[in-house]
N, CA, C and O atoms as CSV, one atom per row, in Angstrom:
chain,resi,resn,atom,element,x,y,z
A,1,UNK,N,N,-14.794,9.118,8.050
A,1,UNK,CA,C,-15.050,7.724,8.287
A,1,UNK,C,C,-14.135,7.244,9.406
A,1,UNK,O,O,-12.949,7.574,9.430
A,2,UNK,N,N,-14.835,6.257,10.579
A,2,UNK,CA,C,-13.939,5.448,11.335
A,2,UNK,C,C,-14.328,4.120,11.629
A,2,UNK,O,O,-15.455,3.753,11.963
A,3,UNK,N,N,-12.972,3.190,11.430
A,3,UNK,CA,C,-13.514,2.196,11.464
A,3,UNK,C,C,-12.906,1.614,12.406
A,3,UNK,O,O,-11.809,2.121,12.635
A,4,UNK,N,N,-13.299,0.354,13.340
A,4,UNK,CA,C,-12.646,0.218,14.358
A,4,UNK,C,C,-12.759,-1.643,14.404
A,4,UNK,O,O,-13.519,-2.281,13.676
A,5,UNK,N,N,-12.144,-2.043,15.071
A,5,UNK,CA,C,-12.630,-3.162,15.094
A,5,UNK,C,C,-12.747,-4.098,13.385
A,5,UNK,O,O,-13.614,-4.819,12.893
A,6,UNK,N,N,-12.066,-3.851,13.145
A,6,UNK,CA,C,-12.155,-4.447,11.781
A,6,UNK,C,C,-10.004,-5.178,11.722
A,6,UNK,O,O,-8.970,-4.763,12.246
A,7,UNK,N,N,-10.239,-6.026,11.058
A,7,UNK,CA,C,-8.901,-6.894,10.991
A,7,UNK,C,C,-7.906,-5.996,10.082
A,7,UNK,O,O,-8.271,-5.076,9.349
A,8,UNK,N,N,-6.809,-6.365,10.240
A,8,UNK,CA,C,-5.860,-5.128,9.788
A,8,UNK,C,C,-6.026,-5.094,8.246
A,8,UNK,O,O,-6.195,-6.160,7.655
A,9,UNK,N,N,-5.981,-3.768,7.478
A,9,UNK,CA,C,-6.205,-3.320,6.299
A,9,UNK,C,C,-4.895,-2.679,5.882
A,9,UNK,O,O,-4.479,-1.648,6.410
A,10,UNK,N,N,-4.241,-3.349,4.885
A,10,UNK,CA,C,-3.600,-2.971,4.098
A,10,UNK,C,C,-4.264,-1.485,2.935
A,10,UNK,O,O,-5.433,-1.542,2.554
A,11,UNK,N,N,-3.506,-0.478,2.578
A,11,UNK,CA,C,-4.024,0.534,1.964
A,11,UNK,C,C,-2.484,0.541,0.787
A,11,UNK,O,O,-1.327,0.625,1.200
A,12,UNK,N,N,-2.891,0.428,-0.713
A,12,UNK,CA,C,-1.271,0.312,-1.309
A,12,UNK,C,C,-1.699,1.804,-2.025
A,12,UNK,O,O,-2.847,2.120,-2.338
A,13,UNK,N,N,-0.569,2.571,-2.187
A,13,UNK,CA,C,-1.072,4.197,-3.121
A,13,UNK,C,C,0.418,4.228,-4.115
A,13,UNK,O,O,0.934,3.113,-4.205
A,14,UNK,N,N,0.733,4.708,-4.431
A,14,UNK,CA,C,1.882,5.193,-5.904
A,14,UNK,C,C,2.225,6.678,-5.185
A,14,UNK,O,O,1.330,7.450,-4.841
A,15,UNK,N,N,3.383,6.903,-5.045
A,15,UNK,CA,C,3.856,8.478,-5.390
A,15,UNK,C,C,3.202,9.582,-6.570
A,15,UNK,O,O,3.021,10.778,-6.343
A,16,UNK,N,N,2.876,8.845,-7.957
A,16,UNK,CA,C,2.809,9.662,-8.744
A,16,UNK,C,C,1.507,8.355,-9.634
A,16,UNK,O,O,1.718,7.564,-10.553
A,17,UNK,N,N,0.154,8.658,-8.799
A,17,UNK,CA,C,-0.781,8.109,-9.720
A,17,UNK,C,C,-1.740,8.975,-9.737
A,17,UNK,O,O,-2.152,9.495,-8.700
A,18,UNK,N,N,-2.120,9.186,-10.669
A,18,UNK,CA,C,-2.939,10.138,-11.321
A,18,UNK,C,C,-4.353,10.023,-11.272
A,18,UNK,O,O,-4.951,10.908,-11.884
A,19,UNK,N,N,-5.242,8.915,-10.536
A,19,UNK,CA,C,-6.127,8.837,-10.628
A,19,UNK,C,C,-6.572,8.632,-9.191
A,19,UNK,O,O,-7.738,8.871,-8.878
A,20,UNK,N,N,-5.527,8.121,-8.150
A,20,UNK,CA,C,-5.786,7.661,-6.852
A,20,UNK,C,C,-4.686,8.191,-6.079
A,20,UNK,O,O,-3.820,7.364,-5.793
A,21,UNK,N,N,-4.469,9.712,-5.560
A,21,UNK,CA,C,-3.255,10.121,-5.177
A,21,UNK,C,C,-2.790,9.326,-4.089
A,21,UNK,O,O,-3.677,8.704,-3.505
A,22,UNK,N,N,-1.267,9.143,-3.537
A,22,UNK,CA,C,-1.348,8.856,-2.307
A,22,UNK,C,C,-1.644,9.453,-0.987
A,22,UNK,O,O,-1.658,8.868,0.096
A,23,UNK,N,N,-1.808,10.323,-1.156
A,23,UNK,CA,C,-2.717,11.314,-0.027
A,23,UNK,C,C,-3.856,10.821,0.325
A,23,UNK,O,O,-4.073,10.730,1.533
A,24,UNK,N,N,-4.849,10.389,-0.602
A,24,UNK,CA,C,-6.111,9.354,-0.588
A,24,UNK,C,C,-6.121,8.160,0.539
A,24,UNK,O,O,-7.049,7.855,1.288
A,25,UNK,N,N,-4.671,7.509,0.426
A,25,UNK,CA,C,-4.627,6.340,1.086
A,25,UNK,C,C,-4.241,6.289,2.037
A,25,UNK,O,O,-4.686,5.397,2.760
A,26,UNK,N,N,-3.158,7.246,2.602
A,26,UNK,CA,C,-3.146,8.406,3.744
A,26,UNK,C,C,-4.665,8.321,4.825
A,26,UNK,O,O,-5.306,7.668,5.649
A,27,UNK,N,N,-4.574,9.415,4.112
A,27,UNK,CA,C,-6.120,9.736,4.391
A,27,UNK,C,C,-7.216,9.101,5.235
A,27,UNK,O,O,-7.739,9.327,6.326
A,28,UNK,N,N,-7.347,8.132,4.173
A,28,UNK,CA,C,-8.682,6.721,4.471
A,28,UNK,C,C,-7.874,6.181,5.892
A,28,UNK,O,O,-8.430,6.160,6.990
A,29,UNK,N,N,-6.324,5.709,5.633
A,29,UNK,CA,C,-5.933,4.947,6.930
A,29,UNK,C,C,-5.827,5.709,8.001
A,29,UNK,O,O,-5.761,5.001,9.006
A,30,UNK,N,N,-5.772,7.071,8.285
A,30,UNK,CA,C,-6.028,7.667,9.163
A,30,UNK,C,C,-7.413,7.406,10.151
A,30,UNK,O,O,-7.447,7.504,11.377
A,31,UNK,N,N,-8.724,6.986,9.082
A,31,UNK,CA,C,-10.034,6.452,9.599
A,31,UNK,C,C,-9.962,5.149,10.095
A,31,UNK,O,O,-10.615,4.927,11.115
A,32,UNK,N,N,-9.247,4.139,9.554
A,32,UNK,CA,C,-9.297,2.986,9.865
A,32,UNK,C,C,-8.469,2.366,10.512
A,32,UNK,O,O,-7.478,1.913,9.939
A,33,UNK,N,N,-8.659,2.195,11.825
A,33,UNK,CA,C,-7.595,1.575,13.264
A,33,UNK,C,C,-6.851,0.733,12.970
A,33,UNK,O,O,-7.528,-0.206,12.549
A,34,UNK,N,N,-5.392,0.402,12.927
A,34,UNK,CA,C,-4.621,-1.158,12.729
A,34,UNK,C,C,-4.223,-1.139,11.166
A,34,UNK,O,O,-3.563,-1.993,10.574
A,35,UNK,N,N,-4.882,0.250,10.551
A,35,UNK,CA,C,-4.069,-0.429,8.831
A,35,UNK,C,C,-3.360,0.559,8.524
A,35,UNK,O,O,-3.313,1.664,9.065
A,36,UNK,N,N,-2.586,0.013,7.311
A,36,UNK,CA,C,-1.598,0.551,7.057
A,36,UNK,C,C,-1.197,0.869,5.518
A,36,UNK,O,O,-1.761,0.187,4.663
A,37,UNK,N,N,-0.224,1.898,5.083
A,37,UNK,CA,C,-0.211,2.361,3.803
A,37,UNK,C,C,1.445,1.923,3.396
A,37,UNK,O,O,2.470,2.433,3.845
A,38,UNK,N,N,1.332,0.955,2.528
A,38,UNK,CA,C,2.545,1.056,1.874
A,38,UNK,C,C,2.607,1.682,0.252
A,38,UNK,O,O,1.843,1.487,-0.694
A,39,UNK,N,N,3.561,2.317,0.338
A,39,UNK,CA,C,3.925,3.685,-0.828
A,39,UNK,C,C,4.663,3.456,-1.563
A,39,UNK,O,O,5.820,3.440,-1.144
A,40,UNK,N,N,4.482,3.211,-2.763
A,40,UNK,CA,C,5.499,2.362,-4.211
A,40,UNK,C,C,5.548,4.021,-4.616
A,40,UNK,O,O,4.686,4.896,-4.698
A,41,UNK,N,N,7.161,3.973,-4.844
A,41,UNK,CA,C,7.827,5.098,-5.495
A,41,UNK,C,C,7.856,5.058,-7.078
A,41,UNK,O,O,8.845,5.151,-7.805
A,42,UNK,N,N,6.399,4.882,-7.469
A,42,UNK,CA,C,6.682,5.149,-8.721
A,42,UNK,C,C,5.290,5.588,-9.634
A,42,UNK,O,O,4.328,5.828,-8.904
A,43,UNK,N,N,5.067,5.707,-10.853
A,43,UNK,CA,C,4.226,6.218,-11.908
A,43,UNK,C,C,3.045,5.135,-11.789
A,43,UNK,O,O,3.260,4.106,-11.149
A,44,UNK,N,N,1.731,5.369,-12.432
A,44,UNK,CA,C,0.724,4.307,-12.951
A,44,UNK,C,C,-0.077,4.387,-11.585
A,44,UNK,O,O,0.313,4.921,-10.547
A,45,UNK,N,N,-1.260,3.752,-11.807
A,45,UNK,CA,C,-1.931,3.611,-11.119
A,45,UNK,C,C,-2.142,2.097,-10.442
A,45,UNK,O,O,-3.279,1.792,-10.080
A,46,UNK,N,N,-1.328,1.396,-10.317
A,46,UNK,CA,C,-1.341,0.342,-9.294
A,46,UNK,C,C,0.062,-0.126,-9.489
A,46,UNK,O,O,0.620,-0.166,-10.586
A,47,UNK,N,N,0.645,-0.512,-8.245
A,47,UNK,CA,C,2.203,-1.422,-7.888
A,47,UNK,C,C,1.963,-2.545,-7.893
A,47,UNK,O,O,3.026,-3.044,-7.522
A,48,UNK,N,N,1.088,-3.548,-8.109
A,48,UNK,CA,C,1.113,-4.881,-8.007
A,48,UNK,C,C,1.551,-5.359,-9.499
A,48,UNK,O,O,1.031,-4.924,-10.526
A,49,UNK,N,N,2.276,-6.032,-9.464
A,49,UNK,CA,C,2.946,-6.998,-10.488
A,49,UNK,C,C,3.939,-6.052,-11.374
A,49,UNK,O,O,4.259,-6.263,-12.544
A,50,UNK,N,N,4.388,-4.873,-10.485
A,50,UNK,CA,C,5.199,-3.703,-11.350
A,50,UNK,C,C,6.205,-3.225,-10.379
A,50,UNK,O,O,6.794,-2.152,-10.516
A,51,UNK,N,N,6.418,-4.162,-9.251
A,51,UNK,CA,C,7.182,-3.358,-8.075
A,51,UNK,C,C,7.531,-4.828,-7.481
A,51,UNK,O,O,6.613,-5.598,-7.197
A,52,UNK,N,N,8.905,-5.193,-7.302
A,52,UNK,CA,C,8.851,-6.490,-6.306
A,52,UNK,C,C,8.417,-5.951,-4.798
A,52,UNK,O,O,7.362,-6.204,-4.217
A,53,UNK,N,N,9.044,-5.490,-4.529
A,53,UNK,CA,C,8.702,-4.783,-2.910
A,53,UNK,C,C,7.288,-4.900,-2.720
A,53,UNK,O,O,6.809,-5.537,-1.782
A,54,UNK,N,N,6.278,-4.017,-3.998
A,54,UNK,CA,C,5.092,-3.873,-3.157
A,54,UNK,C,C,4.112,-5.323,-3.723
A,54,UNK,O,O,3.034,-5.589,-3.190
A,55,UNK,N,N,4.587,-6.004,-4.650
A,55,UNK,CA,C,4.064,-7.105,-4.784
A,55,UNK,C,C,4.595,-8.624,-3.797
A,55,UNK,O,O,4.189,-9.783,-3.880
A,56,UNK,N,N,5.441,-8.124,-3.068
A,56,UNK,CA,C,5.580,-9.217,-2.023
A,56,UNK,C,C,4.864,-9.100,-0.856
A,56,UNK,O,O,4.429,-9.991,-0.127
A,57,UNK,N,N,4.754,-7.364,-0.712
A,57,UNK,CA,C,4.032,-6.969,0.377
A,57,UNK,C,C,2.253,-7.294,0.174
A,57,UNK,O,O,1.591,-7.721,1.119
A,58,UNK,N,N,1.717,-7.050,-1.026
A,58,UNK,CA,C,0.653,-7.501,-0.626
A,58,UNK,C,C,0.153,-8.833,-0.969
A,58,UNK,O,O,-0.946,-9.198,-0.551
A,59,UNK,N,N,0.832,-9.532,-1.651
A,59,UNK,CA,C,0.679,-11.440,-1.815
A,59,UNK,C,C,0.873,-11.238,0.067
A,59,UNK,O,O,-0.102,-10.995,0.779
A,60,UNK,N,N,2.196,-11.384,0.578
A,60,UNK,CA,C,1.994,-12.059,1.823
A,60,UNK,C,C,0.794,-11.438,2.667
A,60,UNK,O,O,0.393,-12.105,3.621
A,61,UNK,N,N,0.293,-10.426,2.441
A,61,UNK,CA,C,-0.521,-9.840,3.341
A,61,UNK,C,C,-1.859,-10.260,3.293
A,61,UNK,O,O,-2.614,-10.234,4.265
A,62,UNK,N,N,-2.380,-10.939,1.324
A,62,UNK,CA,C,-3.768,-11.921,0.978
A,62,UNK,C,C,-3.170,-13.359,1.040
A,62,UNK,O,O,-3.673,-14.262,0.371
A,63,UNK,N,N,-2.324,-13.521,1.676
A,63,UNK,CA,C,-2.107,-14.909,2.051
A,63,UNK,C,C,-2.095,-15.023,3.714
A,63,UNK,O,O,-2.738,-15.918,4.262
A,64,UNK,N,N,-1.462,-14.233,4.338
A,64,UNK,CA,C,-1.462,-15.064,5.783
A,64,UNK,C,C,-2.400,-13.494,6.521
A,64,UNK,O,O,-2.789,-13.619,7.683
A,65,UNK,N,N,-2.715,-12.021,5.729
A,65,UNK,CA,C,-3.139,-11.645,6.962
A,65,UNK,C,C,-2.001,-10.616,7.316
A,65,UNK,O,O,-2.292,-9.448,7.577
A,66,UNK,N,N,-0.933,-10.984,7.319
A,66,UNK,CA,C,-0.095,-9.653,8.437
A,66,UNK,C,C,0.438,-8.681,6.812
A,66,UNK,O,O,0.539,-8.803,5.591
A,67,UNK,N,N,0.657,-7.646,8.041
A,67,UNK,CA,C,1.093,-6.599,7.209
A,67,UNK,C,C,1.841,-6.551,7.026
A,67,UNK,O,O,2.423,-7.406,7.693
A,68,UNK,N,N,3.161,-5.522,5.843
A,68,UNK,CA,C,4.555,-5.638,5.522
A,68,UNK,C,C,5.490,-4.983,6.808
A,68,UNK,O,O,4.803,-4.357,7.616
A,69,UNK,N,N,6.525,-5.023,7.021
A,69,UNK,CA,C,6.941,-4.393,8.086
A,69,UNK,C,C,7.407,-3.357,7.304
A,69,UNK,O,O,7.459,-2.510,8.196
A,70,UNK,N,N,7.853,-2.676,6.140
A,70,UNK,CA,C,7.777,-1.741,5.305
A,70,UNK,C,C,6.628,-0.758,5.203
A,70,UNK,O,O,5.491,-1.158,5.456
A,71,UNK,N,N,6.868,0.646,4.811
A,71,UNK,CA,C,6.051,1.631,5.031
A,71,UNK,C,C,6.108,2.351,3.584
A,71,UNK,O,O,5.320,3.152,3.081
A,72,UNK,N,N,7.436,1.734,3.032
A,72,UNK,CA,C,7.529,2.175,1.216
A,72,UNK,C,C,8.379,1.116,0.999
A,72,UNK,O,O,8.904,0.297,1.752
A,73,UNK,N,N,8.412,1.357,-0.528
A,73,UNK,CA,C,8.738,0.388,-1.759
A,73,UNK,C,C,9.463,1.180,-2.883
A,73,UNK,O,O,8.750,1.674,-3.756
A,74,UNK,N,N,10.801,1.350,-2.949
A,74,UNK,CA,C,11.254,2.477,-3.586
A,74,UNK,C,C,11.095,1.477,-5.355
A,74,UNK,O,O,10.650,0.329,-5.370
A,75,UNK,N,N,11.389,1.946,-6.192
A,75,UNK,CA,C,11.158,2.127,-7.663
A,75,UNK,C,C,12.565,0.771,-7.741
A,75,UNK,O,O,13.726,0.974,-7.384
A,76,UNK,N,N,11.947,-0.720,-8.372
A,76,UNK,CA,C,12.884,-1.536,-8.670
A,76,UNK,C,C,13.934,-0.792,-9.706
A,76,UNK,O,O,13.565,0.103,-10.466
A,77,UNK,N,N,15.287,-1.278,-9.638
A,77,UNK,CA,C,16.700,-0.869,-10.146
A,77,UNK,C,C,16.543,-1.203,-11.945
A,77,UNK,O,O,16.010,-2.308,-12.049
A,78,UNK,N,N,16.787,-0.703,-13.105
A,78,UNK,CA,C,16.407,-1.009,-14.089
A,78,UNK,C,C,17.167,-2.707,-14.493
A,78,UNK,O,O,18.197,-3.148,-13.982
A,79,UNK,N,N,16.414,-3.313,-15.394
A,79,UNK,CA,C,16.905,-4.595,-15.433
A,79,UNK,C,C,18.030,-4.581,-16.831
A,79,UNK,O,O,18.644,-5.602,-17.140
């Protein structure tokens, strides 16, 4: 697949998800011009609302549009 011309695409993947490797998201953004993969260092199959890093990264990114200037999201510190 290539996609071109399309507004920048965020791609989010996990180190260790079992159903959607990050290689997958890799992958796909390799096809698609201008987007980008940010990589949460951790278990489960999605980082949103389980990672501050990658949940800031993609709120600001469905709010204004730009991408994170981050490329990973290491595993929040235990609380």
């Amino acid at each position: 697949m290539h996609v071109r011309d399309a507004p920048p695409v965020l791609l989010v993947g996990n180190t260790h998800d079992p159903a959607t490797p990050l290689a997958w998201a890799k992958s796909l953004s390799r096809g698609i011009r201008g987007s980008k993969v940010l990589a949460y260092d951790g278990d489960g199959h999605t980082a949103y609302l389980r990672n501050r890093c990658a949940t800031t990264g993609i709120d600001d990114y469905l709010i204004t549009g730009t991408l994170p200037t981050t490329d990973s999201c290491p595993t929040d510190p235990p609380k």
